[in-house]
mmCIF file as gemmi writes it, N, C-alpha and C atoms, coordinates in Angstrom:
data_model
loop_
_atom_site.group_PDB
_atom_site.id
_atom_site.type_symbol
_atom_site.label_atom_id
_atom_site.label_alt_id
_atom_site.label_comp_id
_atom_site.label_asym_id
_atom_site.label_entity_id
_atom_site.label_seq_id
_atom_site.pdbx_PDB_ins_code
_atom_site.Cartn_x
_atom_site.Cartn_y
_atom_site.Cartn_z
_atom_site.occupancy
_atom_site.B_iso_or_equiv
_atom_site.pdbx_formal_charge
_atom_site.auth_seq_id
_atom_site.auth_asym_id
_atom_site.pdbx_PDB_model_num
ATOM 1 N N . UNK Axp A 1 ? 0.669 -12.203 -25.492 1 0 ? 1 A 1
ATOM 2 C CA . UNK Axp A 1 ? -0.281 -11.525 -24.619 1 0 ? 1 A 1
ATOM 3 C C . UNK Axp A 1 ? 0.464 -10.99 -23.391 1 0 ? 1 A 1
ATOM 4 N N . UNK Axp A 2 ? 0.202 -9.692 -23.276 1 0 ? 2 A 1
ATOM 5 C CA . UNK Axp A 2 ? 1.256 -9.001 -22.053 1 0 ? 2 A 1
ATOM 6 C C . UNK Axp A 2 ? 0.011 -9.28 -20.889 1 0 ? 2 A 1
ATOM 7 N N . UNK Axp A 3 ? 0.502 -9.559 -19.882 1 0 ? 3 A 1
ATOM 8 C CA . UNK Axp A 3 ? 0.155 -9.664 -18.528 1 0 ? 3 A 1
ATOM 9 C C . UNK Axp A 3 ? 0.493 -8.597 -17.569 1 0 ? 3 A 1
ATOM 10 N N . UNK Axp A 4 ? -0.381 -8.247 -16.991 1 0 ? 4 A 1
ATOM 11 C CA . UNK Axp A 4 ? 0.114 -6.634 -15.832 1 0 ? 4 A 1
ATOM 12 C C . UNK Axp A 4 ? -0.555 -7.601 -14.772 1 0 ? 4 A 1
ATOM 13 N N . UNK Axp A 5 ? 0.558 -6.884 -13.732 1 0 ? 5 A 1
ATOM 14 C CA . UNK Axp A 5 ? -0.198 -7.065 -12.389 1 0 ? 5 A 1
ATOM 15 C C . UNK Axp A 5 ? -0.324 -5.74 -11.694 1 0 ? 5 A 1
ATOM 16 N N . UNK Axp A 6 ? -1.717 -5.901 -10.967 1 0 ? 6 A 1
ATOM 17 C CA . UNK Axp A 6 ? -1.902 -4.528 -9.819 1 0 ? 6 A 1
ATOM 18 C C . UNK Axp A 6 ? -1.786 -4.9 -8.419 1 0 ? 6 A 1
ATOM 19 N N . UNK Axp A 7 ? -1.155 -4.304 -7.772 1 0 ? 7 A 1
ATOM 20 C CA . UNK Axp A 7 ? -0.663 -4.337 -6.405 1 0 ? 7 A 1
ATOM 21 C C . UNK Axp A 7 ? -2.031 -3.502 -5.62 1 0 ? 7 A 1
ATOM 22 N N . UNK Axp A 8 ? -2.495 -3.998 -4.323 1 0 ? 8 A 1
ATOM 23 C CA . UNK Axp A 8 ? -2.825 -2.909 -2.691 1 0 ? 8 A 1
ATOM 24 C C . UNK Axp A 8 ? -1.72 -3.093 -1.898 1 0 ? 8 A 1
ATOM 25 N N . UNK Axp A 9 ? -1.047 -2.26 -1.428 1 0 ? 9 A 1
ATOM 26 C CA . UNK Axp A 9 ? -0.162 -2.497 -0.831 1 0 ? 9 A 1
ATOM 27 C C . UNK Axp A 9 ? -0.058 -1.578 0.815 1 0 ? 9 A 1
ATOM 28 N N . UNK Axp A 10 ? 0.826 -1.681 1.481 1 0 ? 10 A 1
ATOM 29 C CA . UNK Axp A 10 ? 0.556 -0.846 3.157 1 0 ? 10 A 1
ATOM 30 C C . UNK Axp A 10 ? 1.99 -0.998 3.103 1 0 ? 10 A 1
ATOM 31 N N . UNK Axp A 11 ? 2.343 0.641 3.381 1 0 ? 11 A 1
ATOM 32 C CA . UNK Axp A 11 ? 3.706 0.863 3.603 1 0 ? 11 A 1
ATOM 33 C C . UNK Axp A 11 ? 3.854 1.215 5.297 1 0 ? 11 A 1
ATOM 34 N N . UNK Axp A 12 ? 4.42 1.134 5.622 1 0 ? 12 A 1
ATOM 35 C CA . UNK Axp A 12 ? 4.729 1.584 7.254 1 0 ? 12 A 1
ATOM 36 C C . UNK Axp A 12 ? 6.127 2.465 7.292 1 0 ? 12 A 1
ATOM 37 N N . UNK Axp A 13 ? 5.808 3.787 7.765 1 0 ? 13 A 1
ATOM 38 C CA . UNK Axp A 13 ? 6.62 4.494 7.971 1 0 ? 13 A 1
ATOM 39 C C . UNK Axp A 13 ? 7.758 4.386 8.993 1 0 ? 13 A 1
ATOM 40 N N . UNK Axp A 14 ? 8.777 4.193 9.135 1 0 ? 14 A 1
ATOM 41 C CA . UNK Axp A 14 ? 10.118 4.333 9.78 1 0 ? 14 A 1
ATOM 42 C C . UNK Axp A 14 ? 10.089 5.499 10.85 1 0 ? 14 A 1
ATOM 43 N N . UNK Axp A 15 ? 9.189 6.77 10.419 1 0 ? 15 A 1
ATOM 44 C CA . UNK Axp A 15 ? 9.622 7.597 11.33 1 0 ? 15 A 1
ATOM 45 C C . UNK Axp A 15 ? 8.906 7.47 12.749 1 0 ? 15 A 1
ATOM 46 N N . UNK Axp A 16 ? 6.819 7.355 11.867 1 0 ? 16 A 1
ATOM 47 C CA . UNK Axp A 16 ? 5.872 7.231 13.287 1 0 ? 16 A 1
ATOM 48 C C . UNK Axp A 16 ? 5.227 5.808 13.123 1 0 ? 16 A 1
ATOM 49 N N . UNK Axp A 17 ? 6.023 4.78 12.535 1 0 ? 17 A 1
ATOM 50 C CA . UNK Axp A 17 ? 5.336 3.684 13.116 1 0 ? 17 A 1
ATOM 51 C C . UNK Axp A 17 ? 4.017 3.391 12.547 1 0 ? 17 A 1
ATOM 52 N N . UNK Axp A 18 ? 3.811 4.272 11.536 1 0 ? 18 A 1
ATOM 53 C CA . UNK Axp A 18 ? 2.216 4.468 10.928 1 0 ? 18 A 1
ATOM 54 C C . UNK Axp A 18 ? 2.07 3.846 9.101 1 0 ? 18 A 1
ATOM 55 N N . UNK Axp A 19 ? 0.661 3.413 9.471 1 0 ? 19 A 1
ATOM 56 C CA . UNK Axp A 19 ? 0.463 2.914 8.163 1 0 ? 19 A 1
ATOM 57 C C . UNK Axp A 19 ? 0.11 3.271 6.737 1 0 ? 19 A 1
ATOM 58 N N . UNK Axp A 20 ? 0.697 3.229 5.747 1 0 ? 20 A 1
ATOM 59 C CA . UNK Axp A 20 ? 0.025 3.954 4.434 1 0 ? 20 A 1
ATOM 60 C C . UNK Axp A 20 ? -0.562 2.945 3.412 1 0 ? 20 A 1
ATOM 61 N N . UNK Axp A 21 ? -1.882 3.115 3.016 1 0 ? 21 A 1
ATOM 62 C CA . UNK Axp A 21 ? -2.627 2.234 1.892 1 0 ? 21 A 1
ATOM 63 C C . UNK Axp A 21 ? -2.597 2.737 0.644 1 0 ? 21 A 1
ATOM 64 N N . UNK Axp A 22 ? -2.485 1.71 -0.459 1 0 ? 22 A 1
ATOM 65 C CA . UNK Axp A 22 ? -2.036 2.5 -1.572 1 0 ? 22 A 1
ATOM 66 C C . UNK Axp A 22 ? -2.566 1.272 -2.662 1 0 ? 22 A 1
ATOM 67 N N . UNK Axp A 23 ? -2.493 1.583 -3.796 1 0 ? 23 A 1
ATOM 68 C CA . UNK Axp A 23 ? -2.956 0.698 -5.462 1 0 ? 23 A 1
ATOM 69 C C . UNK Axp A 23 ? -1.77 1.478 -6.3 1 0 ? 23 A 1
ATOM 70 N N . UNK Axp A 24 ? -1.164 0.45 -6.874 1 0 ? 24 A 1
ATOM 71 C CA . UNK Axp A 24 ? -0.362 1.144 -8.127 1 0 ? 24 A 1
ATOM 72 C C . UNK Axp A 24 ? 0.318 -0.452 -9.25 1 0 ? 24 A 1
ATOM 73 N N . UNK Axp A 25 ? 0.624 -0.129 -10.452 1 0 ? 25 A 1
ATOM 74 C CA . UNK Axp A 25 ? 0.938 -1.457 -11.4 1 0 ? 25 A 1
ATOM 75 C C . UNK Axp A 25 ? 2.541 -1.871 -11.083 1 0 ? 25 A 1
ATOM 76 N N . UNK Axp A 26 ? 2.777 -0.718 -10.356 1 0 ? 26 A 1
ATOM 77 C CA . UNK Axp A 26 ? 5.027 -0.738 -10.068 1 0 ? 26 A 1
ATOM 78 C C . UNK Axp A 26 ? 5.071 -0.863 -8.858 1 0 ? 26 A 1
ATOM 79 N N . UNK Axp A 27 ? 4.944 -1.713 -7.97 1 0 ? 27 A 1
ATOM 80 C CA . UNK Axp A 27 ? 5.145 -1.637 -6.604 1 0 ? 27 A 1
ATOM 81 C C . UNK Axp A 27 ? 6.554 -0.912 -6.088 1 0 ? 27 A 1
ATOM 82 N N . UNK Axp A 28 ? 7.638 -1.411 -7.176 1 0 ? 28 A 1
ATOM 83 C CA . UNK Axp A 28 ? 8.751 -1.236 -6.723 1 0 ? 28 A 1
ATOM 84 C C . UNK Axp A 28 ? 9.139 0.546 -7.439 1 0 ? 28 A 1
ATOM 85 N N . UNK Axp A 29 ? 8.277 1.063 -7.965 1 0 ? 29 A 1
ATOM 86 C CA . UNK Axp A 29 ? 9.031 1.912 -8.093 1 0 ? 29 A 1
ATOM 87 C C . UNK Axp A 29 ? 8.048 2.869 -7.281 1 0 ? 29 A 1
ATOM 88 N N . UNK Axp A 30 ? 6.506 2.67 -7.064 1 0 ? 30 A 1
ATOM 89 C CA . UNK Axp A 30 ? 5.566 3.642 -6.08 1 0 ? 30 A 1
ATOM 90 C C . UNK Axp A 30 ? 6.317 3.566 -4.99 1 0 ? 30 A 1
ATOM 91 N N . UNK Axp A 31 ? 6.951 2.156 -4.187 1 0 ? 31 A 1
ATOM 92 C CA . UNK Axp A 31 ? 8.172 2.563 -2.882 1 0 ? 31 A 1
ATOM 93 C C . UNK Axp A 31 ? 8.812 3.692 -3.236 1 0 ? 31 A 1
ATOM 94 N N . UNK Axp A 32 ? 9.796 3.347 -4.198 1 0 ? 32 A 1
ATOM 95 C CA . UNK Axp A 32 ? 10.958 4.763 -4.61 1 0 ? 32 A 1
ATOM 96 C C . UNK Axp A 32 ? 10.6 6.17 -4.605 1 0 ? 32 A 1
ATOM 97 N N . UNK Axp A 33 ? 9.12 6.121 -5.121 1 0 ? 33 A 1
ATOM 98 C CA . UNK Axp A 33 ? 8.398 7.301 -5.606 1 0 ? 33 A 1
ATOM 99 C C . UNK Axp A 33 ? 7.947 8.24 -4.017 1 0 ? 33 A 1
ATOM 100 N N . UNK Axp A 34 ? 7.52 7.011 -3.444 1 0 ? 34 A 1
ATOM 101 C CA . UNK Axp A 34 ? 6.902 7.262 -1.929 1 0 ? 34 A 1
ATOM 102 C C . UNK Axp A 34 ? 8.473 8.25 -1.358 1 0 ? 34 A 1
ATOM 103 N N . UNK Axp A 35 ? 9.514 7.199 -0.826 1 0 ? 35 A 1
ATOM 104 C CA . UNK Axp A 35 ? 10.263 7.927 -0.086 1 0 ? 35 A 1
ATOM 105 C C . UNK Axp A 35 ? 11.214 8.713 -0.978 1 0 ? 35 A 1
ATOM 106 N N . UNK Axp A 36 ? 10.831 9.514 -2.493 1 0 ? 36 A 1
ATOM 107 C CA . UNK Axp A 36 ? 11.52 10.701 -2.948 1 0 ? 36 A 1
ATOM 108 C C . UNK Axp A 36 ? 10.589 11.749 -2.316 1 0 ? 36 A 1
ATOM 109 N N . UNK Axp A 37 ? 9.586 11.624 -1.705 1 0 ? 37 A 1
ATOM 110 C CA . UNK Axp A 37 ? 8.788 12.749 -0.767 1 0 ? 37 A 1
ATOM 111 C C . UNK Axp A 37 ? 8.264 13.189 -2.142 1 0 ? 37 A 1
ATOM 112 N N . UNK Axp A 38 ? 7.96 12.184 -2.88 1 0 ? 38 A 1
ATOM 113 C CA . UNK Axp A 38 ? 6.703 13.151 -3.9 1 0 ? 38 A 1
ATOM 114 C C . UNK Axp A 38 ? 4.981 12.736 -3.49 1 0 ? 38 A 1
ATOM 115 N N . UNK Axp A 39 ? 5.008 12.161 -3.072 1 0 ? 39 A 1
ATOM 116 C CA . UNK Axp A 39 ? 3.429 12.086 -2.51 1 0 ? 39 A 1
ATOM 117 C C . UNK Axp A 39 ? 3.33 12.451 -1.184 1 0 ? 39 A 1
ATOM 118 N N . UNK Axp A 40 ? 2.35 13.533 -1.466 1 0 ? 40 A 1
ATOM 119 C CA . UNK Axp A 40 ? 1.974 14.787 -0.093 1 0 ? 40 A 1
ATOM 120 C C . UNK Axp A 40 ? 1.666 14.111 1.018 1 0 ? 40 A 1
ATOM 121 N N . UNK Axp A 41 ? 0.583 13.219 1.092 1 0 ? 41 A 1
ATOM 122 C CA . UNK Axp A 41 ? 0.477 12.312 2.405 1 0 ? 41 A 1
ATOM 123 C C . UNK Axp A 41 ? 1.66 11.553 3.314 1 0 ? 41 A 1
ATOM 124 N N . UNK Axp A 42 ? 2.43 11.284 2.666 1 0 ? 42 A 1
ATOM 125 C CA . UNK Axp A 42 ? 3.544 10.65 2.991 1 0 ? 42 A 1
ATOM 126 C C . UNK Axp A 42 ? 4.991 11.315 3.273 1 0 ? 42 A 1
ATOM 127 N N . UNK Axp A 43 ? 5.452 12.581 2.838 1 0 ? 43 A 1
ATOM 128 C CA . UNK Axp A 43 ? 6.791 12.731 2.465 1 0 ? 43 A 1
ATOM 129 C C . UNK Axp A 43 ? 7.177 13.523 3.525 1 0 ? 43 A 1
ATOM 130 N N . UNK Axp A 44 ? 6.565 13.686 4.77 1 0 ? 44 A 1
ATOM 131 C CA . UNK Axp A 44 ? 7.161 13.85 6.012 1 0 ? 44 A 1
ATOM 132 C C . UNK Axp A 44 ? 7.36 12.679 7.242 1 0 ? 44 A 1
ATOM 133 N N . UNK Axp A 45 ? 6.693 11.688 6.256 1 0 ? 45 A 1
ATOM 134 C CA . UNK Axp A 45 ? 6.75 10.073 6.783 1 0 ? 45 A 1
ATOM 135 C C . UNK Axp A 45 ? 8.088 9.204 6.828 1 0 ? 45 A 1
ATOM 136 N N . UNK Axp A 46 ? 8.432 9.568 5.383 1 0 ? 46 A 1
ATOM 137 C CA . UNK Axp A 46 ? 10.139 8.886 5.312 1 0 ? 46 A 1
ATOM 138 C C . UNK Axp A 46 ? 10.87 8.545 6.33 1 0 ? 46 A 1
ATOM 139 N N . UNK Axp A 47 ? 11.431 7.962 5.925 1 0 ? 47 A 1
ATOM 140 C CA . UNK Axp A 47 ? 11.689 6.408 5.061 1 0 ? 47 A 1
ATOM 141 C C . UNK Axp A 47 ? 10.774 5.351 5.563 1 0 ? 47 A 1
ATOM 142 N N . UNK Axp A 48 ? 9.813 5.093 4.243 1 0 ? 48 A 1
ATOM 143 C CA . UNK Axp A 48 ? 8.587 4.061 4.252 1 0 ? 48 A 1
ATOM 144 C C . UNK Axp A 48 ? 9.182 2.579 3.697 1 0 ? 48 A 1
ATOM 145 N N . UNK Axp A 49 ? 8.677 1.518 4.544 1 0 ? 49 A 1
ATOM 146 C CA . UNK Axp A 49 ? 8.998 0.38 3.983 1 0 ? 49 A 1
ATOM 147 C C . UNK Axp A 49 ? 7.702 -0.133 3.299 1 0 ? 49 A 1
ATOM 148 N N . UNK Axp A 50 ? 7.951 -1.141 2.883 1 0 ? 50 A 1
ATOM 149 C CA . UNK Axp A 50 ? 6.622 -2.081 2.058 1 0 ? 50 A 1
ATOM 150 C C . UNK Axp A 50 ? 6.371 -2.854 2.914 1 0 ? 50 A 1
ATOM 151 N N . UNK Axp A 51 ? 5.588 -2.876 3.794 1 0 ? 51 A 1
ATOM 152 C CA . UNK Axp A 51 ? 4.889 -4.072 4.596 1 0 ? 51 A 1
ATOM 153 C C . UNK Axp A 51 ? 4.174 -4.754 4.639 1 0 ? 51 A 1
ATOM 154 N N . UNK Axp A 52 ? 3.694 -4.995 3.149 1 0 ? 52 A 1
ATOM 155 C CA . UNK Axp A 52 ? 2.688 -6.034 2.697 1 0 ? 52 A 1
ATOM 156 C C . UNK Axp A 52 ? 1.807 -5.197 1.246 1 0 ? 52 A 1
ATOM 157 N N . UNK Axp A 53 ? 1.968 -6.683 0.861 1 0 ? 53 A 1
ATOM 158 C CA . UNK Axp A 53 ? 1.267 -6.421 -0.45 1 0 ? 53 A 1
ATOM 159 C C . UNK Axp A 53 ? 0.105 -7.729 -0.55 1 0 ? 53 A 1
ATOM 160 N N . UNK Axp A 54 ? -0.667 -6.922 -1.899 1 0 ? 54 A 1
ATOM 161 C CA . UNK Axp A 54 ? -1.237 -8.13 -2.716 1 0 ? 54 A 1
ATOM 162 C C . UNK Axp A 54 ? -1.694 -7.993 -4.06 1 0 ? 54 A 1
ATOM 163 N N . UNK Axp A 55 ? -1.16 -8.974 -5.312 1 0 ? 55 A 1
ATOM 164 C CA . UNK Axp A 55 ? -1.808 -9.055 -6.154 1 0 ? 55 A 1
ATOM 165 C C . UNK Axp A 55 ? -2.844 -9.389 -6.65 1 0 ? 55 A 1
ATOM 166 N N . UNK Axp A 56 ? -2.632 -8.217 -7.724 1 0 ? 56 A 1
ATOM 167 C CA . UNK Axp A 56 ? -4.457 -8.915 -8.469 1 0 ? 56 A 1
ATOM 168 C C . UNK Axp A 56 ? -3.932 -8.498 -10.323 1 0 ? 56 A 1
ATOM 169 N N . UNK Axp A 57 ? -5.281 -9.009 -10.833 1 0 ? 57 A 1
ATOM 170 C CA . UNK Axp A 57 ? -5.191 -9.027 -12.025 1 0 ? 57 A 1
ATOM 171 C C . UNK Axp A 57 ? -5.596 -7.879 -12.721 1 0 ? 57 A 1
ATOM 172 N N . UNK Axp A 58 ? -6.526 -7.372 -12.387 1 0 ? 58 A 1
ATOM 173 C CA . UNK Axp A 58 ? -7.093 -6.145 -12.687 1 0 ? 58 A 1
ATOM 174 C C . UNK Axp A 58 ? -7.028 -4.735 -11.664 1 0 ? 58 A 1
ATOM 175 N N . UNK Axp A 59 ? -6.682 -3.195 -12.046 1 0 ? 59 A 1
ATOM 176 C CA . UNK Axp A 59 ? -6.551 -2.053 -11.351 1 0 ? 59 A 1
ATOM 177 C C . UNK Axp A 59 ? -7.901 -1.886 -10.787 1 0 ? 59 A 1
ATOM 178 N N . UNK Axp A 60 ? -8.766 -2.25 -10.931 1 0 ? 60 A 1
ATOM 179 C CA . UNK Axp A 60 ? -10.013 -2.133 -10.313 1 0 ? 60 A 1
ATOM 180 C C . UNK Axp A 60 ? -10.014 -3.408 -8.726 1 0 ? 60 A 1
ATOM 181 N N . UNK Axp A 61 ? -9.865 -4.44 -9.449 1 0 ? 61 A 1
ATOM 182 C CA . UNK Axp A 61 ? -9.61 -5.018 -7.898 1 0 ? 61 A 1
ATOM 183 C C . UNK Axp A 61 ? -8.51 -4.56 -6.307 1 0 ? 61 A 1
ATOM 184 N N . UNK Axp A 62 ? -7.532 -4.125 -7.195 1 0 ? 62 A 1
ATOM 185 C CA . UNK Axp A 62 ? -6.476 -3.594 -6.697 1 0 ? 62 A 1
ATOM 186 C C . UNK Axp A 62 ? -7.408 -2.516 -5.301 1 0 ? 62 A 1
ATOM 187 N N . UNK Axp A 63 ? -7.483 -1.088 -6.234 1 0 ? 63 A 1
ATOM 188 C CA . UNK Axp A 63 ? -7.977 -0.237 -5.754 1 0 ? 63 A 1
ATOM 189 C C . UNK Axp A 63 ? -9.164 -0.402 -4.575 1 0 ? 63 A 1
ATOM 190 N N . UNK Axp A 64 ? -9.933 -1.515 -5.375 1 0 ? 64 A 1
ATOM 191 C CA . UNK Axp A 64 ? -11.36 -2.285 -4.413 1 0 ? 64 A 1
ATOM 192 C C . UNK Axp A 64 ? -10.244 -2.792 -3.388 1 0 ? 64 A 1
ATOM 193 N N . UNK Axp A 65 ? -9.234 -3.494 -2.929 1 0 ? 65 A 1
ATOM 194 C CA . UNK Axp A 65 ? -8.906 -3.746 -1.96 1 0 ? 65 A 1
ATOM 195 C C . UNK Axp A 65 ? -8.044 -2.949 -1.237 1 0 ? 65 A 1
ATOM 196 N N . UNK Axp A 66 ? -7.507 -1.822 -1.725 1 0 ? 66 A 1
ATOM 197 C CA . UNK Axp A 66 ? -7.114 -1.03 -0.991 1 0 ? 66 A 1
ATOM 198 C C . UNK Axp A 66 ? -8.206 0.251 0.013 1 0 ? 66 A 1
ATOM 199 N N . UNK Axp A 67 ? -9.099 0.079 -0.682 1 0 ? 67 A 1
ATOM 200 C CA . UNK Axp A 67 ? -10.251 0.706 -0.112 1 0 ? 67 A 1
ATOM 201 C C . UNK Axp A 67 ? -10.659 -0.293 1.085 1 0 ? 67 A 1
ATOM 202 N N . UNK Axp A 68 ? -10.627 -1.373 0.951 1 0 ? 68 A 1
ATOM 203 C CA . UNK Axp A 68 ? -11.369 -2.208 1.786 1 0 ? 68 A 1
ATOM 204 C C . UNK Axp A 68 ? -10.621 -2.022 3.46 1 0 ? 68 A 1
ATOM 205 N N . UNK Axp A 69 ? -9.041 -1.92 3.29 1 0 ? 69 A 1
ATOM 206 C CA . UNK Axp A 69 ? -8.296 -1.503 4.003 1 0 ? 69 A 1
ATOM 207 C C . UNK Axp A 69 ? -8.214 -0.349 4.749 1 0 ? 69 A 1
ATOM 208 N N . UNK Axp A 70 ? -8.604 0.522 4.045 1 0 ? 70 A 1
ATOM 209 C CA . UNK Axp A 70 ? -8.872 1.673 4.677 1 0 ? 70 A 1
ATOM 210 C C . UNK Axp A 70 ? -10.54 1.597 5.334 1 0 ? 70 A 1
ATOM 211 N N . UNK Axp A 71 ? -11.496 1.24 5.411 1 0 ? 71 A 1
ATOM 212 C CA . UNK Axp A 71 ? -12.028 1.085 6.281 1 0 ? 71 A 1
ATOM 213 C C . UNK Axp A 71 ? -11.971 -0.051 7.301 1 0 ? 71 A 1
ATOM 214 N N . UNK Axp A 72 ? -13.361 0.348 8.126 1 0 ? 72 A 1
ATOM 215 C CA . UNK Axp A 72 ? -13.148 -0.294 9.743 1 0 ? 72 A 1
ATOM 216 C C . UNK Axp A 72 ? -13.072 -2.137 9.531 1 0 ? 72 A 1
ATOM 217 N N . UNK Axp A 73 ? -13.887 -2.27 8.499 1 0 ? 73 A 1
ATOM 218 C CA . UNK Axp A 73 ? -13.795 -3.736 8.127 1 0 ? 73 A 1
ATOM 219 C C . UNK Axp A 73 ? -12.541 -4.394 7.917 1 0 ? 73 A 1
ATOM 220 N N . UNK Axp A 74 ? -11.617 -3.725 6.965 1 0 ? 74 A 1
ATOM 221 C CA . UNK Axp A 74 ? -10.589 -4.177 6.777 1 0 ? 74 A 1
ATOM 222 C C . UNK Axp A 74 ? -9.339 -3.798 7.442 1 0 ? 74 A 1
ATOM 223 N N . UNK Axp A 75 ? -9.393 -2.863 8.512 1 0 ? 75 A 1
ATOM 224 C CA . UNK Axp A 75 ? -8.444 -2.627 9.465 1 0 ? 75 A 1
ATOM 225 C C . UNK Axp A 75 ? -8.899 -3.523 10.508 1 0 ? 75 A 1
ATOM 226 N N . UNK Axp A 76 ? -9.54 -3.908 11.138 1 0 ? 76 A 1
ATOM 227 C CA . UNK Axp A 76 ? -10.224 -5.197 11.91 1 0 ? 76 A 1
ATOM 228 C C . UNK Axp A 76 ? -9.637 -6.504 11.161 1 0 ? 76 A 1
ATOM 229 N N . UNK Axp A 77 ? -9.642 -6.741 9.765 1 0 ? 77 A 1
ATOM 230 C CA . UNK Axp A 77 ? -8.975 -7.647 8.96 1 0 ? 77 A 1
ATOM 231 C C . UNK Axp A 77 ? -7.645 -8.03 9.437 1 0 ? 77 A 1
ATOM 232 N N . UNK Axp A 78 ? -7.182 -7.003 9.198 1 0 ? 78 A 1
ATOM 233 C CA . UNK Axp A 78 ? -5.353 -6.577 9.212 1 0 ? 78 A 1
ATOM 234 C C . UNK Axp A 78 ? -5.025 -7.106 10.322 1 0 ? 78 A 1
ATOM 235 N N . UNK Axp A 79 ? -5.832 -6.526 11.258 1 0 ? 79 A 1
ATOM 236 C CA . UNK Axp A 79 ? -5.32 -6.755 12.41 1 0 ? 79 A 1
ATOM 237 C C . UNK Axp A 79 ? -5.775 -8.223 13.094 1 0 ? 79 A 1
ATOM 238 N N . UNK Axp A 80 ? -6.885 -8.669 12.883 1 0 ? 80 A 1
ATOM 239 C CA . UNK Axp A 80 ? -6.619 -10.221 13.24 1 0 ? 80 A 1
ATOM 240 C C . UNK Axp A 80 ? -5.847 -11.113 12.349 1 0 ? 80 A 1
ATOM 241 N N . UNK Axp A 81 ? -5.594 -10.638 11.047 1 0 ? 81 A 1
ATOM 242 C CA . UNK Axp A 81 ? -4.292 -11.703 10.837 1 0 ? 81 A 1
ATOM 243 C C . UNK Axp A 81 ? -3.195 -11.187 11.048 1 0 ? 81 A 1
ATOM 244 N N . UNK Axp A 82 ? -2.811 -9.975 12.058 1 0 ? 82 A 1
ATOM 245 C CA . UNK Axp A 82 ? -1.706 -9.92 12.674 1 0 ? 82 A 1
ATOM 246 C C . UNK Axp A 82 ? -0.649 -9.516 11.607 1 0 ? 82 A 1
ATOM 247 N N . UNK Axp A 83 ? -1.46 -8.317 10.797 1 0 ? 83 A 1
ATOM 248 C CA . UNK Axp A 83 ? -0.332 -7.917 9.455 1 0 ? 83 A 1
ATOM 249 C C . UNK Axp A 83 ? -0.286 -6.34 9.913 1 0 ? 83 A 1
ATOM 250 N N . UNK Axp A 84 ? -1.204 -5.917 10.526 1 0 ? 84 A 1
ATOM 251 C CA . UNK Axp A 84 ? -0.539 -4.83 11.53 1 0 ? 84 A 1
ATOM 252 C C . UNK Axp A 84 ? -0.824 -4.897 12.78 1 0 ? 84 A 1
């Protein structure tokens, strides 16, 4: 039985200090992907680090928590546990 994991993850850009929310099954290669400047939101951002992740089991939870992040609820989150 193959097992996948799905990542939400928040990259923080190197250049402005700013945060990016994201869902993907390759964490390590959506980084790579991020700072080859192929995703439009980002590729005047470079060089993005990974500044936190989290797994889940399913792409639907994933996504559900990357959404959660992007609103006011979960940026209020972030920020009282001091992860941005």
């Amino acid at each position: 039985n193959v097992y996948y994991m799905f990542f939400a993850y928040i990259l923080k850009s190197m250049k402005d200090e700013k945060y990016y929310y994201g869902s993907t099954d390759n964490i390590v290669d959506r980084v790579i992907y991020h700072n080859k400047k192929k995703v439009k939101s980002t590729k005047s951002r470079v060089p993005l680090i990974l500044h936190y992740s989290e797994e889940f089991e399913t792409r639907a939870e994933a996504v559900r928590r990357e959404r959660f992040f992007k609103y006011i609820d979960g940026y209020l989150w972030l920020k009282n546990e001091k992860i941005i």
